[in-house]
VOBA-1610 file (N, C-alpha, C; in pm, whole numbers, padded with zeros to 5 digits, always signed):
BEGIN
Unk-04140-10932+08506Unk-04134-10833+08400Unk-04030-10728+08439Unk-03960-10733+08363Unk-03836-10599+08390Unk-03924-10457+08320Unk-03860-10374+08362Unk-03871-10209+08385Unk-03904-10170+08211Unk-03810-10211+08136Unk-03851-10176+07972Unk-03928-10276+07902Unk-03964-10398+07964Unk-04111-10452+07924Unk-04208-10352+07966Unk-04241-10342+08113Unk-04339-10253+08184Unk-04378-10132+08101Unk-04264-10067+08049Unk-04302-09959+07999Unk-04362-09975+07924Unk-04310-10065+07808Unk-04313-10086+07652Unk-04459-10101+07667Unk-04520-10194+07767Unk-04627-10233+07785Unk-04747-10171+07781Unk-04728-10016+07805Unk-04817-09912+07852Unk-04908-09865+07672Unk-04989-09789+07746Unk-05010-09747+07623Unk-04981-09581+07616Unk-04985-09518+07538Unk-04901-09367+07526Unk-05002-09297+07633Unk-05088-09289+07649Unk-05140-09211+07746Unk-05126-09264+07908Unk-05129-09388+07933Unk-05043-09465+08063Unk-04942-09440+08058Unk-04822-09400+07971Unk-04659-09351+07965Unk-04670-09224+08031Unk-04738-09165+07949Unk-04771-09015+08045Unk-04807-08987+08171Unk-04909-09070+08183Unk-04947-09061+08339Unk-04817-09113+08420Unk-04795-09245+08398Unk-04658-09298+08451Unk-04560-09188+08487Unk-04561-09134+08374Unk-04401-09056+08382Unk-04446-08949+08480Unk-04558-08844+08477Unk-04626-08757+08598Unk-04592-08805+08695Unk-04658-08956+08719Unk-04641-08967+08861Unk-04497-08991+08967Unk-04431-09029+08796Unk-04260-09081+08874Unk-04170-08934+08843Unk-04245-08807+08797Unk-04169-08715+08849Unk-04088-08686+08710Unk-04125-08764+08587Unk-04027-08724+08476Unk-04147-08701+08328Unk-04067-08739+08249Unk-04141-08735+08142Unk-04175-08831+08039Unk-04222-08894+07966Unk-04222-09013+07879Unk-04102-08978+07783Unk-04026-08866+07718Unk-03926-08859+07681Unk-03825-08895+07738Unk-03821-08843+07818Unk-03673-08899+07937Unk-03644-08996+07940Unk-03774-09080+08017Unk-03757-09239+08024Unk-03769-09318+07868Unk-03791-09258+07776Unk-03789-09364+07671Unk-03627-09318+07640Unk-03585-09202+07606Unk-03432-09184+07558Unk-03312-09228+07630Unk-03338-09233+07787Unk-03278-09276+07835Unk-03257-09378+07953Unk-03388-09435+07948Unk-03406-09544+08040Unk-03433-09682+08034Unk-03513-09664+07912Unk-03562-09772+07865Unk-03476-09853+07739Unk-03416-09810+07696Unk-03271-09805+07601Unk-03212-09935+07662Unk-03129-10038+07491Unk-03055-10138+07592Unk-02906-10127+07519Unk-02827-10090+07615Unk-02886-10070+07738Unk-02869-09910+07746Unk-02981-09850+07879Unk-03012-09752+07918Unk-02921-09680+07929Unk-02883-09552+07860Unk-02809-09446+07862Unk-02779-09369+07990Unk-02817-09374+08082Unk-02821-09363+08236Unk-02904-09421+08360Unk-02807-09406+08473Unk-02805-09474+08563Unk-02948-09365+08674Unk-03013-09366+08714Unk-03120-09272+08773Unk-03049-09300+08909Unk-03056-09161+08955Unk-03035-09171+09128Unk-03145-09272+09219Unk-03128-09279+09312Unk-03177-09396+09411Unk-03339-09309+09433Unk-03319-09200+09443Unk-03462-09109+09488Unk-03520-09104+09345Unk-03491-09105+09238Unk-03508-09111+09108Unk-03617-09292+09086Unk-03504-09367+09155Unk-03577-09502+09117Unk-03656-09565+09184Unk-03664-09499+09350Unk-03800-09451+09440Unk-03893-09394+09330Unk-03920-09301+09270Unk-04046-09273+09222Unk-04079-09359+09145Unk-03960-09416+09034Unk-03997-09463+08930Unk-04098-09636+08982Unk-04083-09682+09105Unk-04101-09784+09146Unk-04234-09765+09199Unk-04229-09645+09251Unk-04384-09639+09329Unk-04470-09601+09206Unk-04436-09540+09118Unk-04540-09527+09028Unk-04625-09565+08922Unk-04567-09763+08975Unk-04556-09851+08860Unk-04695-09928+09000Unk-04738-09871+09116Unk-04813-09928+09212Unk-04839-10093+09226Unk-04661-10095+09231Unk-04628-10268+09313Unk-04635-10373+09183Unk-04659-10303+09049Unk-04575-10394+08961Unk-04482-10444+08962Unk-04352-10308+08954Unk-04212-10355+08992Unk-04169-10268+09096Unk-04040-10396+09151Unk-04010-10298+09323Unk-03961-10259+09271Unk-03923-10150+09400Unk-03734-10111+09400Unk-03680-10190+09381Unk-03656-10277+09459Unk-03522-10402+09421Unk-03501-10460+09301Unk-03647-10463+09257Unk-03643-10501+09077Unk-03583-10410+09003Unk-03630-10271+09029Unk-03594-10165+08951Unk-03404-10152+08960Unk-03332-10136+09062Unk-03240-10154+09112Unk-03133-10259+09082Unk-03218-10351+09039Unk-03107-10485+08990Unk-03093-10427+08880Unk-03245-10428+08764Unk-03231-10383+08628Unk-03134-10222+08606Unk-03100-10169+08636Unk-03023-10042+08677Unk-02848-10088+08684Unk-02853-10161+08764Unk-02736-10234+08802Unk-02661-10305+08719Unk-02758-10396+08624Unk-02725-10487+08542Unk-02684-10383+08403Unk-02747-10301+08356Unk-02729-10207+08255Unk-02604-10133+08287Unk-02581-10077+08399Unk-02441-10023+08433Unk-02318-10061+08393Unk-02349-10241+08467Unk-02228-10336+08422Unk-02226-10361+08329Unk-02326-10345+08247Unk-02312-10409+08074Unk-02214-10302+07985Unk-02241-10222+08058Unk-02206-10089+07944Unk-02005-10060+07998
//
């Protein structure tokens, strides 16, 4: 499962918590993360939270490819 399934997946009150725990907001990450493709690239300490706060759904390295791949697309 990539990063904007995961999300999509949540339900609005799991988005919230999500986003608390990764340090942002459910706005943020829907305007600009979850977007295809994603309107920005999140710093590396950025995609550390976003990874731990998904608790071993998706890695870093998952998170990181999907990041990567959106970069090059654009």
């Amino acid at each position: 499962m990539n990063f904007r399934d995961y999300y999509l997946s949540l339900e609005p009150e799991e988005r919230e918590a999500y986003a608390d725990r990764a340090g942002t907001t459910p706005a943020y990450i829907y305007c600009h993360l979850i977007r295809t493709p994603p309107t920005r690239v999140p710093t590396i300490k950025k995609i550390k939270r976003l990874a731990d706060a998904t608790s071993g759904d998706i890695t870093f390295e998952a998170l990181v490819e999907y990041f990567a791949s959106a970069a090059q697309a654009s």
